[in-house]
PASEBA-1860 file (N, C-alpha, C; in nm, 3 decimals):
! residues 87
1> XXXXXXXX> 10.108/13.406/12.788/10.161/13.392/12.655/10.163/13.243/12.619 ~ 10.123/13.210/12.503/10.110/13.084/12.450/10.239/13.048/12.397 ~ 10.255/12.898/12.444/10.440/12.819/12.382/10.388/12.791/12.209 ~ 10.539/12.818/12.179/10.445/12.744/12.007/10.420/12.632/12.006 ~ 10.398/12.570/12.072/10.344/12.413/12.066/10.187/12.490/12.051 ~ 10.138/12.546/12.132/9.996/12.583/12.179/9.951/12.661/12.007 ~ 10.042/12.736/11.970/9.993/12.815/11.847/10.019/12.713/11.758 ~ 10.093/12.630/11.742/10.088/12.509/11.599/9.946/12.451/11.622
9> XXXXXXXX> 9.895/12.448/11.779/9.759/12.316/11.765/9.696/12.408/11.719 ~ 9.707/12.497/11.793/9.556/12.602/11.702/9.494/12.634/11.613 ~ 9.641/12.626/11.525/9.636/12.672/11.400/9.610/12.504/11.288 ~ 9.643/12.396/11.313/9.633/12.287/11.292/9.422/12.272/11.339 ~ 9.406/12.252/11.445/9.313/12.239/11.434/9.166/12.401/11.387 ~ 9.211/12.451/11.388/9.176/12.518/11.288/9.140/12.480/11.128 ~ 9.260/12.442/11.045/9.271/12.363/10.964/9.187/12.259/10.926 ~ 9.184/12.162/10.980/9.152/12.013/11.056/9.133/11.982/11.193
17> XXXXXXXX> 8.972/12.047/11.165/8.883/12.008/11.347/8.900/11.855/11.366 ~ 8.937/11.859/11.503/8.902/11.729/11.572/8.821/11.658/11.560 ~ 8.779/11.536/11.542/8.669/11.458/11.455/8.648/11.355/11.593 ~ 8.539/11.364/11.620/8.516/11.283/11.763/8.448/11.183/11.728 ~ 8.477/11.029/11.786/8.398/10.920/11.716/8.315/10.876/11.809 ~ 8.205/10.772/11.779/8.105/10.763/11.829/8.191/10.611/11.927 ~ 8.115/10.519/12.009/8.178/10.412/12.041/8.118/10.263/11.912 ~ 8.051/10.325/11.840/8.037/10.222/11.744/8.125/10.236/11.667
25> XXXXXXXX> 8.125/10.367/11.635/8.270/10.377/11.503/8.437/10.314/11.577 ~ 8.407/10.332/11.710/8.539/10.268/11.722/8.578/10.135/11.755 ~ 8.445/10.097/11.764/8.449/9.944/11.788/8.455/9.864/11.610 ~ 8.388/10.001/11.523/8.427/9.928/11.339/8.515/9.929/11.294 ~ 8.611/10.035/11.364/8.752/10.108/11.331/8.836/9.949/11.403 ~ 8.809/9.917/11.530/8.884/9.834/11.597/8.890/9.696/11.528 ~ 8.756/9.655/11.431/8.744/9.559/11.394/8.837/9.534/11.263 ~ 8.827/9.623/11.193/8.910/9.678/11.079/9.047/9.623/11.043
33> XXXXXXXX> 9.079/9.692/11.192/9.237/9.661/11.243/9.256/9.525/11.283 ~ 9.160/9.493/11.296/9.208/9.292/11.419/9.188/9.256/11.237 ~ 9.073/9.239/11.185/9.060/9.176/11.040/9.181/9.190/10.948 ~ 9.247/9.303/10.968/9.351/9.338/10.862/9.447/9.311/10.903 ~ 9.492/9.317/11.041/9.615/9.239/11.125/9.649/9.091/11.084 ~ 9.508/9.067/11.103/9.503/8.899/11.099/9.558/8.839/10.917 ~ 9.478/8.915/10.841/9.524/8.874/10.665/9.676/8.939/10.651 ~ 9.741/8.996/10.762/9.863/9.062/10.746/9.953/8.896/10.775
41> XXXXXXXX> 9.944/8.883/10.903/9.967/8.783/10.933/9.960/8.626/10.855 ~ 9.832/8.623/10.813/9.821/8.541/10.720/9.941/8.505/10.612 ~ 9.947/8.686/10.539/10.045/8.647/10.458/10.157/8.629/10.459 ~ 10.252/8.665/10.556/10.360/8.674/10.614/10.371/8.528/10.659 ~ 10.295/8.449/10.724/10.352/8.299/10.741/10.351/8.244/10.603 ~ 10.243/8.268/10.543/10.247/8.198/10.389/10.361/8.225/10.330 ~ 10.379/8.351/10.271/10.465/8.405/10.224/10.642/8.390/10.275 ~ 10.655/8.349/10.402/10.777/8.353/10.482/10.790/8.198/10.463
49> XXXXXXXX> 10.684/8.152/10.469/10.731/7.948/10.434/10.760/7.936/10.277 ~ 10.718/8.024/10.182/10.748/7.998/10.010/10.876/8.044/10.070 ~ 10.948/8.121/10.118/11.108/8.225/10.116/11.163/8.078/10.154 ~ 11.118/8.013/10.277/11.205/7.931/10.353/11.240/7.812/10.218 ~ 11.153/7.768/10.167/11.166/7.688/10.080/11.210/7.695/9.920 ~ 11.196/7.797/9.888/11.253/7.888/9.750/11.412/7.862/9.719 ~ 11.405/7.913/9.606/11.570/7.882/9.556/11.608/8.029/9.579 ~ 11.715/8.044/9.546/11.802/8.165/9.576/11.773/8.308/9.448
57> XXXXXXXX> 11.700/8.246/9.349/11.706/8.338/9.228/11.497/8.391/9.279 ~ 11.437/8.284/9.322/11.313/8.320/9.348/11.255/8.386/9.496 ~ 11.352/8.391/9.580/11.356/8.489/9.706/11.331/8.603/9.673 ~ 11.411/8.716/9.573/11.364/8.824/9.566/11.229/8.880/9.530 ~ 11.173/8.745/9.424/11.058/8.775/9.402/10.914/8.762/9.501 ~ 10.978/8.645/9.594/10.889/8.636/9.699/10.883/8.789/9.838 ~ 11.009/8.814/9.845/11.016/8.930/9.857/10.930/9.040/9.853 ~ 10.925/9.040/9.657/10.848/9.147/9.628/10.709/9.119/9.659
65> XXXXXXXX> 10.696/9.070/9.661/10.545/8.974/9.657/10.484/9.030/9.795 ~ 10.558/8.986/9.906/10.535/9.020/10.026/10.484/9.202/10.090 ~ 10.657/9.269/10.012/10.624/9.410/10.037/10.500/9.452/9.970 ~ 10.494/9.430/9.865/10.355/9.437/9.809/10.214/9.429/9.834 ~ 10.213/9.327/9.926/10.066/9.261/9.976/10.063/9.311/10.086 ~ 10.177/9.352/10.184/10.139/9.417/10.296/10.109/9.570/10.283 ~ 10.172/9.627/10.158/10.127/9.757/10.166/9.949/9.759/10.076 ~ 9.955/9.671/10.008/9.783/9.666/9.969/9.706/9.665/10.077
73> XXXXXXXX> 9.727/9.565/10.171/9.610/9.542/10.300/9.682/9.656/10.373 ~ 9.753/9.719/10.367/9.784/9.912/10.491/9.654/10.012/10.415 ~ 9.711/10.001/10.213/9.620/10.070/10.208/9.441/10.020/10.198 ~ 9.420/9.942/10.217/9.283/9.877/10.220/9.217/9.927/10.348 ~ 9.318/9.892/10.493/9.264/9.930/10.616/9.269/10.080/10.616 ~ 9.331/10.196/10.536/9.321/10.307/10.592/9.142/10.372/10.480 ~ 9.123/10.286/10.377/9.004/10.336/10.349/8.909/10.252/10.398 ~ 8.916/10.166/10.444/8.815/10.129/10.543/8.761/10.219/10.634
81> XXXXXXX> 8.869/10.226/10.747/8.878/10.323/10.821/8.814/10.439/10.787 ~ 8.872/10.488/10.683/8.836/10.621/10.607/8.660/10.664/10.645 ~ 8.591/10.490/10.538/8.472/10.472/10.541/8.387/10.499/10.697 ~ 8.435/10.404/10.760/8.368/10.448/10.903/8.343/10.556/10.963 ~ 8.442/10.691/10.946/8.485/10.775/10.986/8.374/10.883/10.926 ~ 8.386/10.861/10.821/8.282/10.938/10.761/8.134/10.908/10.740 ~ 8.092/10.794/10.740/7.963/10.744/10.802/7.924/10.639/10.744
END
């Protein structure tokens, strides 16, 4: 008898087959991630030295600025990704 763990995968991959990558795609996928890590990083020191130096009324906006740019480059790397994946 199967645990329902075993009948959720089944039925999941059923759904959504397992997608097996080649070692090039994961070495484009890997690159993706170091490139997009790195402009993450980028902005976060930039962005974290304007906070350090900012007045108290322009923090929030640097703030926004920040959450912002890191979720642009999340969604940038997941259609990258996307791209590779699919060919």
């Amino acid at each position: 008898m199967k645990s329902a763990y075993e009948l959720a995968m089944g039925r999941l991959e059923k759904s959504a087959p397992t997608v097996n990558l080649t070692d090039v795609q994961k070495r484009a996928i890997a690159e993706v991630d170091s490139e997009i890590n790195a402009k993450i990083a980028e902005k976060k020191i930039f962005l974290e030295g304007q906070l350090a130096g900012a007045e108290p009324a322009a923090k929030d906006e640097i703030r926004r600025q920040l959450v912002s740019e890191l979720a642009r480059l999340e969604e940038k790397r997941e259609r990258e990704k996307e791209k590779v994946r699919v060919g």
